[in-house]
C-alpha positions as CSV (number, residue, x, y, z in Angstrom):
1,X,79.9,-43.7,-34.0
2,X,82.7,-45.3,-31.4
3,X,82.8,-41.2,-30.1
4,X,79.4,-41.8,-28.9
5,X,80.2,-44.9,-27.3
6,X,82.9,-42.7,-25.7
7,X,80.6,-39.9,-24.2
8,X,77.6,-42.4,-23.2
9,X,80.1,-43.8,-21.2
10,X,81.6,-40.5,-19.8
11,X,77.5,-39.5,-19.0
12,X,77.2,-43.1,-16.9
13,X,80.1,-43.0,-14.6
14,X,79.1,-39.2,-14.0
15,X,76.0,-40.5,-12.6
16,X,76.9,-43.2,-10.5
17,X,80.3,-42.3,-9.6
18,X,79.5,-40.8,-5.9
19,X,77.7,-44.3,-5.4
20,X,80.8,-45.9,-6.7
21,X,83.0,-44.2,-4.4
22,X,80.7,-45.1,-1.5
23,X,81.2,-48.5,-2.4
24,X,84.7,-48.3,-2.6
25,X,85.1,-47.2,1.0
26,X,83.2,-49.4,2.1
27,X,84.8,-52.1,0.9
28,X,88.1,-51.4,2.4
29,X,87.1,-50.3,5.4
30,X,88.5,-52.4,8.3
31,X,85.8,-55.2,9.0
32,X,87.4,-55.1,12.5
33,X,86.6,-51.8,13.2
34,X,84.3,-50.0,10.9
35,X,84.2,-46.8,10.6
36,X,81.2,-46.6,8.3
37,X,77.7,-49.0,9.8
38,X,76.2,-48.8,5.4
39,X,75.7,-47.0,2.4
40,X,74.2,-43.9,3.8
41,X,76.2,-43.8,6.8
42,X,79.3,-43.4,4.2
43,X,77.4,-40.7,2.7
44,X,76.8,-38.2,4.9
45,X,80.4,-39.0,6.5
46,X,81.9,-38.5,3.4
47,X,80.2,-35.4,2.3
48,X,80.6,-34.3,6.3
49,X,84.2,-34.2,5.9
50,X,85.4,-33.7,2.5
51,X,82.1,-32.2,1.7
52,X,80.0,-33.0,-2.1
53,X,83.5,-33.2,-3.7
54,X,84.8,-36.1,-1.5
55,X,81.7,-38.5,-3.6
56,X,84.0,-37.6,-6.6
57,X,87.3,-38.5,-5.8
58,X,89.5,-40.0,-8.7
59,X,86.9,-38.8,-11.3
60,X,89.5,-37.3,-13.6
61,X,91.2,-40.9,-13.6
62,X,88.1,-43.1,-14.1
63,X,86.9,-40.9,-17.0
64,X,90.4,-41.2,-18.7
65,X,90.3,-44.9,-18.7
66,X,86.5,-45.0,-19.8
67,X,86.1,-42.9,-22.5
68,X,88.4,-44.6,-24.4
69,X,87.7,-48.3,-22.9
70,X,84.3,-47.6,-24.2
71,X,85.2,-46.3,-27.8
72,X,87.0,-49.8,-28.1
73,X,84.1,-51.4,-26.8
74,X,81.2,-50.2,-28.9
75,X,83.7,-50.1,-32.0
76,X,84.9,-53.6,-31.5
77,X,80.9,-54.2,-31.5
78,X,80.4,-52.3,-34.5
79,X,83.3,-54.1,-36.4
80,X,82.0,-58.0,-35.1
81,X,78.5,-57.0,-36.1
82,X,79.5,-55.9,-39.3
83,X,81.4,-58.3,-40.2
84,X,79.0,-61.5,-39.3
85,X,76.4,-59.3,-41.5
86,X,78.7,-59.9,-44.5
């Protein structure tokens, strides 16, 4: 059961991950001088330059830290639940 706690997690960062990376630039962009004025002028700059690939930048990374934070998760869940059953 934790291996599907693993691969629902895998299937959620697939489908926000280009809106996470949007985010992400955003947030460090220099508040001085901005190169991006929101969310969808981030997009089409992003995909302008680095084209649909530059929304998933760092995939590889995040989905090796969440597949496995996410087996511990829903098997530290299965383990309390069980255990306050009796």
């Amino acid at each position: 059961m934790p291996i599907t706690g693993g691969l629902a997690g895998g299937k959620f960062w697939l489908s926000v991950y280009p809106t996470d990376v949007i985010k992400s630039v955003i947030q460090v962009d220099d508040y001085k001088n901005p190169k991006f004025s929101g969310f969808a002028d981030a997009f089409k700059k992003i995909v302008a330059s680095e084209g649909v690939k530059g929304l998933h930048k760092g995939f590889g990374s995040a989905m090796a830290r969440s597949v496995p934070a996410n087996v511990a998760c829903l098997l530290a869940y299965e383990m309390i639940t069980r255990s306050s059953l009796g």
